[in-house]
N, C-alpha and C positions, 0 to 999 in steps of 0.2 A: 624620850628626850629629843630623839630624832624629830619625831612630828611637831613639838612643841619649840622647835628650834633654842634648846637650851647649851648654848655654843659653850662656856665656859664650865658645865659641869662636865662635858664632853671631852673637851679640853683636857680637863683633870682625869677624867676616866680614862683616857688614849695616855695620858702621864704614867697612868700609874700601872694599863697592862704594861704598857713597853718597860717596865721594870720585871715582869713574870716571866720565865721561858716560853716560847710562843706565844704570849700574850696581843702582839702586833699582830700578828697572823691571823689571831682567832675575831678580833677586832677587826681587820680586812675583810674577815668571811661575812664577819656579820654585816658590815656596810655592803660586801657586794648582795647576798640574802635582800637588806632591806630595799637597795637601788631595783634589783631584779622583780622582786614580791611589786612594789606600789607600780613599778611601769607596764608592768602586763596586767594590774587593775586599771591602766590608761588605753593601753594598747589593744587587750581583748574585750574590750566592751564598746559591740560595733553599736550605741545609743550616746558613747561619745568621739564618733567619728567626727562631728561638726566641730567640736572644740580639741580633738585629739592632739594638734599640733600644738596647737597657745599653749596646754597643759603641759604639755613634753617641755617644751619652752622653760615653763614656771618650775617646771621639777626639776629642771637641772640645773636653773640659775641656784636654787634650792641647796640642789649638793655640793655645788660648787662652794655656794659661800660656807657651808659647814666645813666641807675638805680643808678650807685657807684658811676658816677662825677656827677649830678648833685641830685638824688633825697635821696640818703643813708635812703632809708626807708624798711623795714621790709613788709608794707602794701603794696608797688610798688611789691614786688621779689613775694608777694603772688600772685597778678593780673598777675603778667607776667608768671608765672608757669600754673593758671586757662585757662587764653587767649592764649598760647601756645598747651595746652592737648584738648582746642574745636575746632582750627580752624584746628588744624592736623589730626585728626577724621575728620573732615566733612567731606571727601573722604575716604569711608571705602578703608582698605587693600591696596592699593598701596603705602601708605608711609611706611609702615612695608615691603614692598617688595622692594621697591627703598634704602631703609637704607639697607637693606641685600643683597645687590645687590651692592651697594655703598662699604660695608666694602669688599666684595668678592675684588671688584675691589685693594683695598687697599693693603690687602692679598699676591695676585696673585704676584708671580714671574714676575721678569721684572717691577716691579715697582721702579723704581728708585726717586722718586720726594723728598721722606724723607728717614732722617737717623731714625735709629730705636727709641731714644730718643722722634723724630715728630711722628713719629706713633704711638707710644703710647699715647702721649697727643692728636691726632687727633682721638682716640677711644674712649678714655676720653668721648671728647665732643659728639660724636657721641652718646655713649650712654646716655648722659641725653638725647635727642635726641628721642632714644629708649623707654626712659620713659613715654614720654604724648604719645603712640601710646599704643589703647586699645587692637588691636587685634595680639598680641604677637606669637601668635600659627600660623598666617601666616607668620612673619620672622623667624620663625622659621622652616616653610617647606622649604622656599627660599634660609636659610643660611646652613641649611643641605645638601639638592640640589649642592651648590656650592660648599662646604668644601670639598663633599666627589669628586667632579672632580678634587679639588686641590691636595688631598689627595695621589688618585688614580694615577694622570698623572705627579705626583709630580712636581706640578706647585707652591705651596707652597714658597714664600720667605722667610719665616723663620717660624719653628714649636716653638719657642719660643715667636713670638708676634702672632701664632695660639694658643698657652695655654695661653698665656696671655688675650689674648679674650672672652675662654672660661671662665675663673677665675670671668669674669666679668661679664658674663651672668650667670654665677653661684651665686654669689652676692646679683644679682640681681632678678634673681628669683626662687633662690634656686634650690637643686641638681637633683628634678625632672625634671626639665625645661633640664636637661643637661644631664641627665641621656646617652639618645641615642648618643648624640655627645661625651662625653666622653666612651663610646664604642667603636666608630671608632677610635679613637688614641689608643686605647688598643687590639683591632684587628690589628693597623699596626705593635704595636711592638710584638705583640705574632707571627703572620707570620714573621717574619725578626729570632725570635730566631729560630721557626718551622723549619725555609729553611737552619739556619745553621746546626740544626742538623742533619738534610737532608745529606745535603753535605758534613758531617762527615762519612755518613753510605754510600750514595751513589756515584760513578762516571760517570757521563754521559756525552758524546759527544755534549748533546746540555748544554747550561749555565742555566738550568731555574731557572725561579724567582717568585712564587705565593704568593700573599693577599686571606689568607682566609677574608670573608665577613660573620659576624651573618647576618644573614637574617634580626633581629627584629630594627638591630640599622640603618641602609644603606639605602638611598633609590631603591624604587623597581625596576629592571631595565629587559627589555623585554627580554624572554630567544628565543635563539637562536638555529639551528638545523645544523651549516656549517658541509662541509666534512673536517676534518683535514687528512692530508697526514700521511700513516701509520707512519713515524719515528717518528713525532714528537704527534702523537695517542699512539704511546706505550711507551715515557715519559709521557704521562698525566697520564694512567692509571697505571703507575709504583707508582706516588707523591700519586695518591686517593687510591690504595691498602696500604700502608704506612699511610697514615692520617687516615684513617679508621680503620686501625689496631691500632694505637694510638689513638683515638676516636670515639670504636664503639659507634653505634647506632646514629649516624648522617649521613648527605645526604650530597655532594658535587654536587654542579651544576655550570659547566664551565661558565663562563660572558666572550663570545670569543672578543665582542663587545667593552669591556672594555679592552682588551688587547694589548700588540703590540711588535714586533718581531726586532730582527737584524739580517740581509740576509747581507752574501759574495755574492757580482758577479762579473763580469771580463766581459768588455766588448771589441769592437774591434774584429776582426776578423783574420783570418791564415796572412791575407796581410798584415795585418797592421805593421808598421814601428815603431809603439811607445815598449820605456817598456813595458813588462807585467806586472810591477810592479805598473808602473801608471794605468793601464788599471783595475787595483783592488780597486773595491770598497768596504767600508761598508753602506747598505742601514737602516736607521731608520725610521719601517714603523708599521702601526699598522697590525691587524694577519689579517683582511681583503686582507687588501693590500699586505700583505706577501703570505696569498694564493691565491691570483692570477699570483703573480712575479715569485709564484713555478712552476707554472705548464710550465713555459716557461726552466725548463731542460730539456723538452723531446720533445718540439717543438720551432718551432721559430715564426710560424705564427698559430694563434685561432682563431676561430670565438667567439663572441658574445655568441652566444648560446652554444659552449662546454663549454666556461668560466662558464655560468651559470646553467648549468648541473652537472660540476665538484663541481663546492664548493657550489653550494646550498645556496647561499649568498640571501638574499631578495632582490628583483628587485629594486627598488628607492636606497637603499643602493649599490650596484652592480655599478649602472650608477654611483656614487658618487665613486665609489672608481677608476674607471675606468678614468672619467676624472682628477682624481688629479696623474694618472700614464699616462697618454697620452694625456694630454691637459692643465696639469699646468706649472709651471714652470720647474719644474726638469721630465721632458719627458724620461724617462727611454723604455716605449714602447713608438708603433708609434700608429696612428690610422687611418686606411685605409677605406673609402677615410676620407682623411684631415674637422677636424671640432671641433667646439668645445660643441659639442651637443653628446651624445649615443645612437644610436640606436642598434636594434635587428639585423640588416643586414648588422654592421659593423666585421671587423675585424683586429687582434691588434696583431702588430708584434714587435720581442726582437729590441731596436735601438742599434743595434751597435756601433753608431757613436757616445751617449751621453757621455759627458765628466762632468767632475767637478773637480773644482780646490781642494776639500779638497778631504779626504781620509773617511772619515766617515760623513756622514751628513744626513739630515731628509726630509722623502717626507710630506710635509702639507697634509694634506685629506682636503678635500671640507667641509669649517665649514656649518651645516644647524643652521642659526643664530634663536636663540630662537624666538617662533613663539608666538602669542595674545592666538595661541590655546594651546600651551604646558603651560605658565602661568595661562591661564584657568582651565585649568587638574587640577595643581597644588593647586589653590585656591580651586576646586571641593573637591580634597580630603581630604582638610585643614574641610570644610562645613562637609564631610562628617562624620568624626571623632566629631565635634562638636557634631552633632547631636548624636554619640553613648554616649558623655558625660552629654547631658541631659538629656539623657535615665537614666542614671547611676545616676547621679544626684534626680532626679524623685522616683526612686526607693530607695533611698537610707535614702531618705526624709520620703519616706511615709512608710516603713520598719519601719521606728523608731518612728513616730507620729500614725500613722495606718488609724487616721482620720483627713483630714484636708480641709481648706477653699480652695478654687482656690484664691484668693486670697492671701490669708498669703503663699499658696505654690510656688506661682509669686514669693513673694517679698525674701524669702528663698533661689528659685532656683538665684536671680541677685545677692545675699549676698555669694553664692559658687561660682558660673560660672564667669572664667578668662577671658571671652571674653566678646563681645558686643552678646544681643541677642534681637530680636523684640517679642513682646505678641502672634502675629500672630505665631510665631515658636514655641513658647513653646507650645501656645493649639493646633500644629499639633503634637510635641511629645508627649503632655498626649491622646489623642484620640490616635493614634498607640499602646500604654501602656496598654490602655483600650480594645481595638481590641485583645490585646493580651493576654489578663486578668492578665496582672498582679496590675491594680487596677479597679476599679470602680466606678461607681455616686453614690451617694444616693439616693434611690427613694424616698425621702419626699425632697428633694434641690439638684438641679442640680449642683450647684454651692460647692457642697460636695463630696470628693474621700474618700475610703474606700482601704484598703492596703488589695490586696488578697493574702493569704498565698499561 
């Protein structure tokens, strides 16, 4: 009846236990039973990862309308909230990463499915959602991660259903939890005023445009050592003597990797027949790909290896940037001989002959689609942070008791700590605590810690 959503024979049936001595009860059970059984058929079957959320979604718009048309009970909505928060857990940490992962999707420019109105009620739901999922500090490394590539590449479909978001995670678990994502919107608008008054004081031949980053709010991202071509080397260090002087005693460090460039070229050749005005391109590329398209004003044909001498680009990345300029769609160089593979023994010549109908348009870079191993990382660091909070936690406990049970300090540390944590984990952080003196056993009960000053 359930599956067939037959609301009013239900109706009748929920009528007529509640006339039976525990009749309501057993009817409870079995709702919570069938909530629990169909969501770990959603939950544990990581082949519907892809859709796991929408489903979770559809299943509980599901029970809800059954709970309101046939059962209107107060004791149904409790079951179905309990049966909901266990069977979502039984799979630690992926469903906290599939919801943040889910709403990025949502997010994201280029989303066309709803008007702003549906999006917002689609996060709504979402976050109740959010709610039975216990380990919050992994959507939260997940939904950082993605914000700040929306942020950055300004892929964002609108910064007003992005604070609307955050409003809600704020809500929800207060302004701690939000603390570092409300950073990052305060970093885009402090650089946006920063660059105008830039561009009051200075004139430059090239247009730049920089996002300072706080370190503490952004996630961490690999620093880089590229060669930048002197002209656009002595604008960098024109903006960091200016920002420094406006804010001694800070450090700037270029994120070249996160950046990306607009390159003029003109191609065609002395013979050629066309306009030179059609033959003028604008190229939208990132600065990887822009320092390699550079070096090609002083030659026409490179090899491989001076490419990778001159910019100092890392190799795995080098090959990527190489075939999204000579082996993707918009083939601006050639690649000699013909392939669609990079090797060290190739080499890669300006095409003269590539065309494009528009006047300004963008070369794709070769996406490296996120890997089991970069999500890994990610959850790693999520664990690893845990663990400095139950350090923190430990200490903070036994500071102010001085002497306590193992025990009553278990059940303490699960009454602070926002996440899921195992017994086994905590007695590895109080022996590390202990190693480290900052408490101790009892020597008359093992089972007794001593707060070392």
């Amino acid at each position: 009846m359930m599956d067939e959503k037959r609301f009013n024979d239900l109706q009748m049936l929920y009528t007529l236990l509640n006339k039976v001595s525990e009749g309501a009860y057993r009817m409870c059970f079995f709702l919570y039973t069938y909530i629990k059984n169909r969501g770990l058929e959603i939950v544990m079957n990581p082949e519907k990862d892809k859709t796991m959320v929408q489903e979770l979604l559809e299943f509980k718009t599901n029970i809800d309308t059954i709970i309101k048309l046939s059962f209107n009970s107060e004791d149904c909505v409790d079951v179905k909230k309990k049966a909901f928060e266990e069977f979502i857990n039984m799979r630690p940490n992926k469903p906290a990463e599939l919801i943040a992962k889910f709403i990025d999707s949502k997010l994201r420019s280029g989303n066309k499915e709803q008007t702003e109105e549906e999006l917002e009620e689609l996060l709504d739901k979402v976050m109740v959602l959010f709610r039975f999922i216990q380990g919050k500090d992994i959507f939260e490394a997940f939904y950082k991660k993605d914000l700040a590539k929306r942020l950055l590449m300004g892929k964002s479909a609108s910064i007003d259903s992005e604070k609307s978001m955050l409003g809600k995670l704020k809500r929800e678990c207060g302004s701690q939890f939000t603390f570092k994502l409300e950073g990052m919107f305060k970093d885009m608008a402090v650089s946006k005023d920063l660059m105008l008054s830039y561009k009051e004081r200075e004139s430059e031949g090239v247009d730049l445009s920089v996002t300072v980053l706080t370190t503490g709010y952004w996630p961490s991202y690999p620093t880089d050592s590229v060669i930048i071509p002197s002209q656009i080397s002595g604008v960098l260090d024109k903006y960091r003597t200016y920002y420094l002087n406006k804010h001694s005693g800070r450090k700037l460090t270029w994120q070249h990797s996160l950046s990306f460039c607009t390159l003029k070229a003109t191609f065609g050749d002395d013979n050629s027949t066309e306009r030179k005005l059609d033959l003028r391109k604008e190229l939208n590329v990132s600065v990887y790909q822009g320092l390699v398209l550079f070096l090609f004003n002083n030659a026409t044909k490179i090899s491989y290896t001076t490419v990778a001498e001159s910019t100092a680009i890392e190799e795995e990345e080098l090959c990527r940037v190489l075939q999204s300029l000579a082996c993707g769609k918009t083939r601006v160089l050639k690649k000699l001989p013909p392939g669609k593979d990079i090797n060290k023994t190739d080499n890669f010549e300006f095409n003269a002959d590539f065309r494009h109908k528009l006047f300004k348009f963008k070369i794709n870079q070769i996406q490296t689609k996120e890997t089991a191993e970069e999500n890994i990382n990610t959850t790693e660091k999520v664990f690893q942070d845990r663990q400095y909070q139950i350090d923190a936690a430990v200490v903070r406990i036994m500071k102010a008791r001085k002497t306590m049970q193992h025990s009553l300090l278990v059940s303490e540390l699960y009454n602070q700590l926002k996440f899921p944590v195992k017994p086994v984990d905590i007695k590895k952080r109080i022996e590390s605590l202990i190693e480290r003196d900052y408490m101790e056993r009892s020597k008359d009960d093992k089972n007794i810690y001593h707060y070392v000053a």
